[in-house]
VMD Tcl script that draws the C-alpha trace (Angstrom):
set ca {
  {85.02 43.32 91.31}
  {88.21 44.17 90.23}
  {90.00 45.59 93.31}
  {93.37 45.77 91.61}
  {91.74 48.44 88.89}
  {89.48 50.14 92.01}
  {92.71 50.58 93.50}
  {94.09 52.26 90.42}
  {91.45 54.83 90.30}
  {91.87 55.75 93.71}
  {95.55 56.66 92.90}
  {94.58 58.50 89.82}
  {92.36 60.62 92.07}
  {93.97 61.54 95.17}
  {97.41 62.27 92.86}
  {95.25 64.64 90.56}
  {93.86 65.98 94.16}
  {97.46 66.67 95.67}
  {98.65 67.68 92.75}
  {96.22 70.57 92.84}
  {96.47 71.32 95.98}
  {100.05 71.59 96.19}
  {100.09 73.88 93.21}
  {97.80 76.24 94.63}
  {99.99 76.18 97.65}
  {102.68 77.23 95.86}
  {101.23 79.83 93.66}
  {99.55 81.32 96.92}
  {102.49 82.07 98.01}
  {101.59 80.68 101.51}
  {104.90 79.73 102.67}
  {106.73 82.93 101.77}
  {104.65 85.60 103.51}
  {108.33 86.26 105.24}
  {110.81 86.27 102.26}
  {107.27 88.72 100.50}
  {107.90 91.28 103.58}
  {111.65 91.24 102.39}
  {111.46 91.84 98.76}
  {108.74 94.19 99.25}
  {110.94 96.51 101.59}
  {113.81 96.47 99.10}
  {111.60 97.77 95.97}
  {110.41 100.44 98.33}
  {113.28 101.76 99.56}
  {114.27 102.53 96.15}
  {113.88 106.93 95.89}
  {111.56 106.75 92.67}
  {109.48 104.03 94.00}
  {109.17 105.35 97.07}
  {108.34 109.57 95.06}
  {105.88 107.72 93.59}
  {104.07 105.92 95.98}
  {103.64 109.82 97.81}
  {102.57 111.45 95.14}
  {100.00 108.57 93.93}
  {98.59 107.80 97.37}
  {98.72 111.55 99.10}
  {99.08 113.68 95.83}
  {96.60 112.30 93.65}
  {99.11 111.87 90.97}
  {100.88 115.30 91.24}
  {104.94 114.65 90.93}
  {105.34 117.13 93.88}
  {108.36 115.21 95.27}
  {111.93 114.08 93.23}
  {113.55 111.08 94.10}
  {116.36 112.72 93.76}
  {115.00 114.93 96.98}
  {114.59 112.08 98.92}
  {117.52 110.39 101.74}
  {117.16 107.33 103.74}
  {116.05 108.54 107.26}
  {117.10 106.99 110.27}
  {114.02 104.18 111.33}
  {114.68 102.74 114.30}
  {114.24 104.64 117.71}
  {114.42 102.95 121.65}
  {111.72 102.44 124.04}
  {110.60 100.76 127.52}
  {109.27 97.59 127.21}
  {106.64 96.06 130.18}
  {110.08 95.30 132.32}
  {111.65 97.97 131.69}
  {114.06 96.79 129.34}
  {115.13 99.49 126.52}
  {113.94 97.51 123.40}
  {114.27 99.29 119.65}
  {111.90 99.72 117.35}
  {111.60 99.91 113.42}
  {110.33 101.09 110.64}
  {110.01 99.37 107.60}
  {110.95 102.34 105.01}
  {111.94 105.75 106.11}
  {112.93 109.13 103.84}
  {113.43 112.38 104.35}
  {112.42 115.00 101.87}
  {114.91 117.84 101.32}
  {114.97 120.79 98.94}
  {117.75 123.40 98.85}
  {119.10 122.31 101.98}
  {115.95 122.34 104.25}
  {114.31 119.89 105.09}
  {110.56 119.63 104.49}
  {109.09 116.04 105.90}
  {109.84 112.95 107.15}
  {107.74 109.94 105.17}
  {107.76 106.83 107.07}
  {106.12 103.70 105.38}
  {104.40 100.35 106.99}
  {104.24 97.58 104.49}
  {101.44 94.93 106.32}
  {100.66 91.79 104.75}
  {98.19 91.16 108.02}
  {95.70 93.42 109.80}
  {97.18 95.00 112.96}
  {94.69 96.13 115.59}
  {97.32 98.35 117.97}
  {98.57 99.95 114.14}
  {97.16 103.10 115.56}
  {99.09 102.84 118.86}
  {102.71 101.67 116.71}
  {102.63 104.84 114.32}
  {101.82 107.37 116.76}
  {104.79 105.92 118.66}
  {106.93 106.08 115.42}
  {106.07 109.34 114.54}
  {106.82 110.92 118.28}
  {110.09 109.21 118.09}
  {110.58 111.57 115.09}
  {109.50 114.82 116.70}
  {111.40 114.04 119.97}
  {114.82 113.50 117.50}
  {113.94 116.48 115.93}
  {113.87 118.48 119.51}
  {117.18 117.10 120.44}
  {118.22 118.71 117.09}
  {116.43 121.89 118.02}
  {118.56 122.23 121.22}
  {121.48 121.40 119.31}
  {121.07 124.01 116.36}
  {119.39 126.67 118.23}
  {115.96 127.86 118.25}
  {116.06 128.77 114.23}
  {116.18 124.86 113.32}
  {113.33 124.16 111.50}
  {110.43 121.94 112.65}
  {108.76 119.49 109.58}
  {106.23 117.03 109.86}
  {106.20 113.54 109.74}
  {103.84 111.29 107.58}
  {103.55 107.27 107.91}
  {101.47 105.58 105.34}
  {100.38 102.44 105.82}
  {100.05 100.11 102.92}
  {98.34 97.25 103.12}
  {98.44 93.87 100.65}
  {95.60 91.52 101.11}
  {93.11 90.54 98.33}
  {90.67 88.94 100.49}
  {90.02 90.82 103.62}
  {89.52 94.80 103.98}
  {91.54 96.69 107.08}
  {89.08 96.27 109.81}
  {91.51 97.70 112.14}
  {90.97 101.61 113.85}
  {92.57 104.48 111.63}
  {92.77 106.87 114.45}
  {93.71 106.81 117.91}
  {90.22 107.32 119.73}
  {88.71 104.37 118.08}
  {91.24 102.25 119.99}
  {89.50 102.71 123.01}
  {85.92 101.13 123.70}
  {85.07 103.03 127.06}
  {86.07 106.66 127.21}
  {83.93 108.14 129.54}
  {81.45 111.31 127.46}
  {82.67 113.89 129.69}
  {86.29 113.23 128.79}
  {85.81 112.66 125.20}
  {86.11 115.91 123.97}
  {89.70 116.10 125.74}
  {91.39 113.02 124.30}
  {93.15 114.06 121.57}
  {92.80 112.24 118.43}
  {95.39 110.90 115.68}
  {94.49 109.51 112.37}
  {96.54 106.77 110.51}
  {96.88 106.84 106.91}
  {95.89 103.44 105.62}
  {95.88 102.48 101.87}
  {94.41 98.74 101.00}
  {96.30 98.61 97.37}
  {93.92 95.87 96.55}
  {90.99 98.23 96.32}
  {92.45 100.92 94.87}
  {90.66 101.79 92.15}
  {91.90 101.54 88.23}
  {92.21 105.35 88.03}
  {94.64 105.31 90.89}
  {97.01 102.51 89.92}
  {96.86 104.22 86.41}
  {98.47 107.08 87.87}
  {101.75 105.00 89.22}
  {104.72 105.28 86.57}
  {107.17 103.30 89.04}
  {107.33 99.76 89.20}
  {104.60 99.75 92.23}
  {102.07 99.73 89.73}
  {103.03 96.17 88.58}
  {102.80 95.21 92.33}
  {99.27 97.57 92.50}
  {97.85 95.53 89.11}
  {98.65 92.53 90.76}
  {96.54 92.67 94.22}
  {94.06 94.86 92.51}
  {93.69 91.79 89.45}
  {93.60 89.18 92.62}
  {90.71 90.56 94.51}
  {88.55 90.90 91.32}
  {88.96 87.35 89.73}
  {91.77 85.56 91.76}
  {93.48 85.37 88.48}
  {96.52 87.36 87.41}
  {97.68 88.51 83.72}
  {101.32 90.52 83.86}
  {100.64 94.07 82.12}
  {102.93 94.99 79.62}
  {105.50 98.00 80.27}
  {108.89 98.36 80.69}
  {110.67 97.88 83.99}
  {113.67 99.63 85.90}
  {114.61 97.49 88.53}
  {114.38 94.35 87.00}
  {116.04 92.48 90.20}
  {113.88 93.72 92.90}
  {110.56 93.55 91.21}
  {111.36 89.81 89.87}
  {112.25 88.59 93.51}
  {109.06 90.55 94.73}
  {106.85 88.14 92.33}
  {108.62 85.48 92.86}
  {107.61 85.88 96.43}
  {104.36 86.77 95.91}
  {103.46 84.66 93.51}
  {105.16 81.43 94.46}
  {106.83 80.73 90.66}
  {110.27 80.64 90.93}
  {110.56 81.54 87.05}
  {110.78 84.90 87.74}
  {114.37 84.81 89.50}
  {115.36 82.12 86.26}
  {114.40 84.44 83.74}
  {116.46 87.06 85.55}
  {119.19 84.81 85.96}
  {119.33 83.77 82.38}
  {118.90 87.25 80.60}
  {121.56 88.45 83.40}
  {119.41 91.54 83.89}
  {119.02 92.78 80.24}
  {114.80 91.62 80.14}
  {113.40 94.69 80.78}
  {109.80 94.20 79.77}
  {106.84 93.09 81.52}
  {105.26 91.61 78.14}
  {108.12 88.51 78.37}
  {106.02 87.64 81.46}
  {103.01 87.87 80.38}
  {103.23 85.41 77.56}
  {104.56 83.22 79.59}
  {101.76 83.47 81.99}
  {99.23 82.84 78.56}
  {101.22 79.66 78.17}
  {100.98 78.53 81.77}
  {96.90 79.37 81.55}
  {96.86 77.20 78.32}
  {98.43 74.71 80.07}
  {96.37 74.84 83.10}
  {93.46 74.05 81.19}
  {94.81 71.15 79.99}
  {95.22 70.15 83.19}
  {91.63 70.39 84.15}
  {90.74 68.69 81.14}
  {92.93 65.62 81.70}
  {91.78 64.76 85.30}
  {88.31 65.43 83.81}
  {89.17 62.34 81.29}
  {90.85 60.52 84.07}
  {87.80 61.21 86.62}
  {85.37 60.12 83.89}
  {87.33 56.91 83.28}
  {87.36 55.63 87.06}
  {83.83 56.26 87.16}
  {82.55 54.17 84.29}
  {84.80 51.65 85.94}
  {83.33 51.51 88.97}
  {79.95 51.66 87.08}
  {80.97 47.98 84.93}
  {83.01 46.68 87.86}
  {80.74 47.40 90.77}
  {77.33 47.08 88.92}
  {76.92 51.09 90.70}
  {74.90 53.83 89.45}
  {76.83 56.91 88.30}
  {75.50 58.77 91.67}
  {77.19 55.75 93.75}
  {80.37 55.89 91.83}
  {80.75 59.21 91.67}
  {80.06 59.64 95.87}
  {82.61 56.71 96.02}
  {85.31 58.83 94.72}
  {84.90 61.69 96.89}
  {83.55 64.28 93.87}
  {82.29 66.86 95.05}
  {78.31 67.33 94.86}
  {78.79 70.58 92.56}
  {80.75 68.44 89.91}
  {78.81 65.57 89.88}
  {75.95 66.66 87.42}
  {78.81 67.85 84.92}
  {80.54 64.80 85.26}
  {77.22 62.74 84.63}
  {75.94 64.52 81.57}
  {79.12 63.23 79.83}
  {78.50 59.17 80.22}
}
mol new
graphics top color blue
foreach p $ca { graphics top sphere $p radius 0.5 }
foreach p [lrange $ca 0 end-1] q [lrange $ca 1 end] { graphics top cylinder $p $q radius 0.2 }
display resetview
């Protein structure tokens, strides 16, 4: 037996093995969930993104609200923590929506990469930090200042797991006694999985969001992503948002070397053709590789294909492929 060659084929499998693994690391994205949060929060604050997610996700489409109606709101507001200690708290996007002057609502937005069981209990403390700023107002301006309401959506980006987490306030708590029920007032969340939103929807987006809604949506349904074609506004902040998401730095280099003047989605999406191409030339080299170091264990060892095959780790799944081809 050859050990020096065995040897050989052992390295030939465990690099093809890290290799893959490593790559789908990266192209998970599983080390940037943090610098994702980021990126996502600076596309969003942008007023036409931020129009159209409203009048997608509560409108149905309708292009109710301007971006040019829309101001950063204040998103941070104080509260008591366990010890007592005034702590703040934040929002991740925040706009008000004026026209002629008066002010009509205040749209807060939670961008969650990870299911939050106390969401309920957060937004209902977000949105009475708005009302009680808007009574300090009140006593300010007099009794004519006008009230508004305010309206947190909740969007959440995960491909492989539904929000499992209550929508309303009442289904936070497991043991409210019947005869109180009917005096515990409610409040609902709004909660939009953009994964499963369905092709109609995303359809409806004419922002850059519905790059970033073709994305998760593409992901759930065959954990494979093709760019769709269409022209884009801001270039920067959706090309550091895929670069996040998707792990491939290429994104920020083809920004870098156009110098912001690519403005179209189709650039990217040939050059995600090219890097399918090449993926399955990738598959079909450690295929040839695989195949080698198992008719070499099969001469050198005097195995069976079945031994050689369990010798080198191959999965049970692969290994009647593998055998129709010696």
């Amino acid at each position: 037996m050859d050990l020096a060659l065995l040897f050989s084929d052992y390295i030939k499998f465990f690099v093809f093995k890290i290799e893959k693994i490593c790559y789908n690391s990266i192209k998970s994205g599983v080390k940037l969930v943090g610098e994702k949060d980021l990126t996502e929060k600076q596309l969003f604050e942008l007023e036409d993104v931020f129009a159209d997610i409203v009048n997608v996700l509560l409108l149905d489409g309708k292009p109710l609200i301007l971006p040019e109606e829309l101001t950063p709101a204040k998103k941070d507001s104080l509260y008591k923590d366990k010890e007592l200690k005034t702590r703040m708290q934040e929002r991740d996007v925040a706009k008000l929506w004026t026209q002629e002057n008066v002010r009509l609502a205040f749209f807060g937005l939670e961008d969650q990469t990870t299911i939050d069981y106390d969401m309920a209990l957060r937004i209902i403390g977000y949105d009475g930090a708005v009302y009680r700023t808007m009574l300090l107002e009140k006593d300010k301006k007099g009794a004519d200042f006008p009230l508004y309401p305010a309206i947190t959506m909740v969007l959440h980006f995960d491909y492989e797991h539904r929000w499992t987490a209550p929508r309303a306030l009442k289904e936070c708590f497991k043991n409210i006694p019947p005869e109180l029920d009917p005096y515990v007032s409610d409040y609902k969340i709004n909660v939009f999985e953009i994964a499963w939103l369905s092709d109609e929807t995303i359809a409806k987006f004419k922002s850059d969001f519905r790059y970033l809604a073709d994305y998760y949506s593409q992901m759930r349904k065959t954990g494979k992503w093709k760019p769709m074609p269409g022209k884009v506004k801001h270039l920067k902040e959706l090309f550091d948002l895929f670069s996040a998401v998707t792990g491939d730095t290429r994104f920020i280099e083809m920004y870098q070397k156009s110098k912001g003047e690519v403005s179209d989605m189709s650039c990217v999406a040939l050059d995600y053709l090219a890097e399918e191409i090449g993926n399955k030339k990738f598959d079909e080299g450690r295929d040839i590789a695989m195949l080698s170091s198992i008719r070499n264990l099969m001469t050198t060892s005097k195995w069976s294909a079945q031994q050689a095959m369990e010798a080198l780790l191959i999965p049970k799944e692969d290994r009647k492929r593998y055998a129709d081809k010696i």
